[in-house]
MARLO-874193 format. One record per atom (N, C-alpha, C): chain; atom name; x, y, z; residue in three letters; residue number from 1. Coordinates in steps of 0.02 Angstrom, whole numbers, padded with zeros to 5 digits. Each point is the difference from the previous one (the first is absolute). Example, Ala and Ser with C-alpha at 12.3 -4.5 7.8 and 13.67 -1.06 7.14 Angstrom:
BEGIN
{pt A N {00660 -00284 00390} ALA 1},
{pt A CA {-00045 00059 00000} ALA 1},
{pt A C {00045 00060 00000} ALA 1},
{pt A N {-00018 00053 -00036} SER 2},
{pt A CA {00042 00059 00003} SER 2},
{pt A C {-00039 00055 00037} SER 2},
% end
This chain:
BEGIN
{pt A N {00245 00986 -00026} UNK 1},
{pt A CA {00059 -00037 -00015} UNK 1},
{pt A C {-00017 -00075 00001} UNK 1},
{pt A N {00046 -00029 -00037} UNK 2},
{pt A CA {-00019 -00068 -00018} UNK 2},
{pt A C {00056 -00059 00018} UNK 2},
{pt A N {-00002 -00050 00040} UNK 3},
{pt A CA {00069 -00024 -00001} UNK 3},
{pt A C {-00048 -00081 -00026} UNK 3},
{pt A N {00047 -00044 -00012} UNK 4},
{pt A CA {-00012 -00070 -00017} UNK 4},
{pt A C {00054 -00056 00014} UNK 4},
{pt A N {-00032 -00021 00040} UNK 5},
{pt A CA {00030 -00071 00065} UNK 5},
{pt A C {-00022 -00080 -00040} UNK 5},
{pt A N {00061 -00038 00007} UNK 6},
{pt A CA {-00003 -00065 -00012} UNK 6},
{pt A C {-00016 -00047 00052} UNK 6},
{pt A N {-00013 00030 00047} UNK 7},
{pt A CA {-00015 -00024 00073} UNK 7},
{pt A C {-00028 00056 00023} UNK 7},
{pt A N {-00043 -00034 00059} UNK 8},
{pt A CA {-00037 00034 00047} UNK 8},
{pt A C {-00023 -00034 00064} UNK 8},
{pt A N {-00011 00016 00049} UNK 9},
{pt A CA {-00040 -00015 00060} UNK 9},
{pt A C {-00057 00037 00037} UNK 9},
{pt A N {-00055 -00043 00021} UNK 10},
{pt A CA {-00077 00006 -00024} UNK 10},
{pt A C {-00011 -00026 00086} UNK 10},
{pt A N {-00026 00048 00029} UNK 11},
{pt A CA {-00029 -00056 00076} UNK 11},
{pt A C {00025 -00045 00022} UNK 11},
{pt A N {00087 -00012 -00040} UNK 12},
{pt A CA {00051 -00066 00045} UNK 12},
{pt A C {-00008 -00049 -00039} UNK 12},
{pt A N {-00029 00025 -00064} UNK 13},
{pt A CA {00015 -00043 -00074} UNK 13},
{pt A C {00031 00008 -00049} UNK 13},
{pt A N {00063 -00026 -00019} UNK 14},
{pt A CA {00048 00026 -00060} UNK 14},
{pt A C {-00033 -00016 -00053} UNK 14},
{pt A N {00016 00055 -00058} UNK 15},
{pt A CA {-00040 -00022 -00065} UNK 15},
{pt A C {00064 -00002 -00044} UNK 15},
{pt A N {00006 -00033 -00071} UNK 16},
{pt A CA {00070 -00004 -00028} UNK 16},
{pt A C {-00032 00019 -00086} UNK 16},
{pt A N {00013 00043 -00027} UNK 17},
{pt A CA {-00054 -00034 -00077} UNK 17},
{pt A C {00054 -00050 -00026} UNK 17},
{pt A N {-00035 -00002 -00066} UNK 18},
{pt A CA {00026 -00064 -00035} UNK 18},
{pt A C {00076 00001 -00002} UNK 18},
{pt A N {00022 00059 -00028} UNK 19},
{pt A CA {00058 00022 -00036} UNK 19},
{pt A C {00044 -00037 00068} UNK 19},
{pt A N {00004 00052 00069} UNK 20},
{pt A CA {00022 -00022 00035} UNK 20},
{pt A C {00014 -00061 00038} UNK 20},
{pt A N {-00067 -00019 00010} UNK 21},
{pt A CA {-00015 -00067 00025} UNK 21},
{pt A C {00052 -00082 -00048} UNK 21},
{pt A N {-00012 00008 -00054} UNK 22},
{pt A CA {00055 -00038 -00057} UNK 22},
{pt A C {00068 -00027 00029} UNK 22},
{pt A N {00043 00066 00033} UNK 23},
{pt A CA {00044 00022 00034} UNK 23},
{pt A C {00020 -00040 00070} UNK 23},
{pt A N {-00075 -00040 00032} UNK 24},
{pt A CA {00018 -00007 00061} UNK 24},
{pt A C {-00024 -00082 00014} UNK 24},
{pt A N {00015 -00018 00060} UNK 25},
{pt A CA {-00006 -00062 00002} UNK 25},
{pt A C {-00078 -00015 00011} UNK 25},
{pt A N {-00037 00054 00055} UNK 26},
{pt A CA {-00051 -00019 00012} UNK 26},
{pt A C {-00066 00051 -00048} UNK 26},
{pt A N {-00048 -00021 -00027} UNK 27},
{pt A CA {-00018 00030 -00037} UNK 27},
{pt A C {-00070 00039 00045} UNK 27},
{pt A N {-00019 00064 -00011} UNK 28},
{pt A CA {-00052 00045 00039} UNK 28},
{pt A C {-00036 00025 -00061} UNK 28},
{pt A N {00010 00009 -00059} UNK 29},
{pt A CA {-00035 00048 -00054} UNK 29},
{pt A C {-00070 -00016 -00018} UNK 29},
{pt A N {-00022 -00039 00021} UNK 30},
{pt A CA {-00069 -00010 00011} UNK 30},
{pt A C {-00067 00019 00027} UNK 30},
{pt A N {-00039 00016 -00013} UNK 31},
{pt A CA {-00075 00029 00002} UNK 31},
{pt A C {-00082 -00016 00005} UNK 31},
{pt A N {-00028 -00005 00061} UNK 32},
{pt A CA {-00061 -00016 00011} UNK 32},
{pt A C {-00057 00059 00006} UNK 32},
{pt A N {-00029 -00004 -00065} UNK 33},
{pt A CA {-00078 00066 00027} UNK 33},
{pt A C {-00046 -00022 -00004} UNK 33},
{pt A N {-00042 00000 00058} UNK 34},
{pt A CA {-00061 -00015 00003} UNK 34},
{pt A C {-00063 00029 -00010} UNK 34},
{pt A N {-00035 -00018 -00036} UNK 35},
{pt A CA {-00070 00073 -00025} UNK 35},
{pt A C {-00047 -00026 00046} UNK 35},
{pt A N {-00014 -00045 00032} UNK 36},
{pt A CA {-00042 -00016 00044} UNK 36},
{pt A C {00028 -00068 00046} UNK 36},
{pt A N {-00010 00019 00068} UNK 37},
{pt A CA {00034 -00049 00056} UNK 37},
{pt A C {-00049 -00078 00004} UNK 37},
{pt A N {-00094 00012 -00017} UNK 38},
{pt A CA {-00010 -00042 -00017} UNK 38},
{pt A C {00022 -00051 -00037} UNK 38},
{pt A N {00009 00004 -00060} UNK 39},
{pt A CA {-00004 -00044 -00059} UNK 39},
{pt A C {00058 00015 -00028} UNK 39},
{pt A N {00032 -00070 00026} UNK 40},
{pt A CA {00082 -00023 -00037} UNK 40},
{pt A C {00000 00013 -00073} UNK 40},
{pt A N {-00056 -00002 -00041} UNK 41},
{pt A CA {00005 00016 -00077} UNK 41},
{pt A C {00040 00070 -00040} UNK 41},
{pt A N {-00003 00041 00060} UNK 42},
{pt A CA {00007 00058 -00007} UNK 42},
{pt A C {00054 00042 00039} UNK 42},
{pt A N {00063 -00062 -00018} UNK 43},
{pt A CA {00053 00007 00022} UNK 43},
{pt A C {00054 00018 -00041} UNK 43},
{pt A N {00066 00035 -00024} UNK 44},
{pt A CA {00022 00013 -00049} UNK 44},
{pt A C {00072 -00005 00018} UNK 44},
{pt A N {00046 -00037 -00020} UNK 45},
{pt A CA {00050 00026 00001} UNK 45},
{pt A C {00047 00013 -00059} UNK 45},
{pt A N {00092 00020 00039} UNK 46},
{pt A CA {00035 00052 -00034} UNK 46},
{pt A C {00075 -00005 -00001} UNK 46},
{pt A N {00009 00021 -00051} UNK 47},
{pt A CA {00069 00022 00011} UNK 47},
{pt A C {00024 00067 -00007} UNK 47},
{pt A N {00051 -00004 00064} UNK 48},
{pt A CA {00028 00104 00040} UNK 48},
{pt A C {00033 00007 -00066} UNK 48},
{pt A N {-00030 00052 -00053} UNK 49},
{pt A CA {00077 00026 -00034} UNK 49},
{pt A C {00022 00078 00019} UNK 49},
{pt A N {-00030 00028 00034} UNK 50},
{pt A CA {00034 00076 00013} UNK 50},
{pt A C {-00034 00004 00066} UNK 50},
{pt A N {00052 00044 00032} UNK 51},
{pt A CA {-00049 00044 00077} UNK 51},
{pt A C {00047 00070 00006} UNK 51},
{pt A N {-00055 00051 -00006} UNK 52},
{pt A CA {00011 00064 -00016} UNK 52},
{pt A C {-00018 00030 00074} UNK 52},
{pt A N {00047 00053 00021} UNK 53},
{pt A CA {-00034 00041 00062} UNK 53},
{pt A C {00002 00072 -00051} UNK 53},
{pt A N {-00067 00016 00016} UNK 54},
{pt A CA {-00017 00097 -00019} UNK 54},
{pt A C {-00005 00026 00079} UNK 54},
{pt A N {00034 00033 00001} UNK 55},
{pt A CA {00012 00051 00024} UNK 55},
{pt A C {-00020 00077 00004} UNK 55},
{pt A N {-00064 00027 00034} UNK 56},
{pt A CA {-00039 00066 00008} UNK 56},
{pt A C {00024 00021 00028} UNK 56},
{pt A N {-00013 00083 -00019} UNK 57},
{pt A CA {00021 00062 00026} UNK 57},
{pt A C {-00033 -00006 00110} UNK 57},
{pt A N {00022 00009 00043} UNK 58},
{pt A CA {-00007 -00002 00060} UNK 58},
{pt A C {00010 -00052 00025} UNK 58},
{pt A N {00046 -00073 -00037} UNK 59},
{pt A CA {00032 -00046 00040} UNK 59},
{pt A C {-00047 -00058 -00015} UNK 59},
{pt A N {-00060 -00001 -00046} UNK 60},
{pt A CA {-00053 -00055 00009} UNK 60},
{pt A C {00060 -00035 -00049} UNK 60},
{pt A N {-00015 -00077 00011} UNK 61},
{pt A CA {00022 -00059 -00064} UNK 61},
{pt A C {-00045 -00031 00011} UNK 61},
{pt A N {00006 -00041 -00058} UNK 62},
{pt A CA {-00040 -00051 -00036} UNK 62},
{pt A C {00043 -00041 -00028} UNK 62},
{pt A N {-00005 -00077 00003} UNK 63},
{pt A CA {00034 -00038 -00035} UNK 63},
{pt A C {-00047 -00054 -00059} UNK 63},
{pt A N {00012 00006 -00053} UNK 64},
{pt A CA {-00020 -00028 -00065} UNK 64},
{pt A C {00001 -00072 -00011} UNK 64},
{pt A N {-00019 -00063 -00007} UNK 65},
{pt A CA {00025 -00063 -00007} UNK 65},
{pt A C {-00032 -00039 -00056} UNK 65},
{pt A N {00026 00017 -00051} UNK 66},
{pt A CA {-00014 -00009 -00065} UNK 66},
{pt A C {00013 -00089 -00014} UNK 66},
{pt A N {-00042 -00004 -00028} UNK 67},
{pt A CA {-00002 -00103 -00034} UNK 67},
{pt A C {-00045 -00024 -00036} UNK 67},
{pt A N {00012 -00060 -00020} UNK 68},
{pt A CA {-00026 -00012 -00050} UNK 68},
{pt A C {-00046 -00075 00017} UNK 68},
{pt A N {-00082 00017 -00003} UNK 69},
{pt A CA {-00021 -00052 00053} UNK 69},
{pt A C {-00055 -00037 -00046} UNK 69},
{pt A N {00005 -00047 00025} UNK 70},
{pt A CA {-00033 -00051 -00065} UNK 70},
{pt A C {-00080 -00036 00037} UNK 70},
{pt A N {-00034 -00024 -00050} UNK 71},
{pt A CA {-00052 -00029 00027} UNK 71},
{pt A C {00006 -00053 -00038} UNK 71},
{pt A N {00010 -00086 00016} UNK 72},
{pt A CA {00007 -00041 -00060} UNK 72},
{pt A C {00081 00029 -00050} UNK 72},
{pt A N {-00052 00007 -00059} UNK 73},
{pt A CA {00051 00010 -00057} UNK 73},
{pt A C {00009 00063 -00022} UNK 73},
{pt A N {-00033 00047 00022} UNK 74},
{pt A CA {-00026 00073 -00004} UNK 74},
{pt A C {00052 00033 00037} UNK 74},
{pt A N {00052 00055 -00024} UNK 75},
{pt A CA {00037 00043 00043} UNK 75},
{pt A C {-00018 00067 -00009} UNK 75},
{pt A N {00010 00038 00044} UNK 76},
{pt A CA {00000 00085 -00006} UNK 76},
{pt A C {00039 00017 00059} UNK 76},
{pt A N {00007 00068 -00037} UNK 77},
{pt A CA {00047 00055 00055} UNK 77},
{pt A C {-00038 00041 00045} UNK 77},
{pt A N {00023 -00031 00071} UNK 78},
{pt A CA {-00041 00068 00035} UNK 78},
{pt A C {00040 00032 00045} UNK 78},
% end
């Protein structure tokens, strides 16, 4: 089963995607991934547009946090 949240909370961190975030005064829809802790070059960020929870047979979840993360001028979906 599949549900899809405009909000979420993460380790005592609210996440908002875009859609929602628009909506509010303080803005959260934002995104930092790092491919290596060394070297700041290889830093990426994003914007939240979906967060999906799947839902497995014996109670496991997983939550999804889909965005769109740029390097420079370069975007993709991950």
């Amino acid at each position: 089963m599949t549900h899809r949240y405009t909000t979420n909370i993460v380790n005592g961190f609210r996440f908002h995607t875009k859609d929602r975030a628009t909506e509010r005064t303080s803005q959260n829809s934002e995104v930092l991934v790092k491919e290596d802790d060394s070297s700041p070059e290889k830093e990426y960020y994003g914007v939240l547009q979906d967060i999906f929870e799947l839902s497995y047979v014996g109670g496991c979840k997983v939550f999804l946090f889909m965005s769109l993360v740029g390097c420079g001028t370069t975007w993709k979906g991950i």
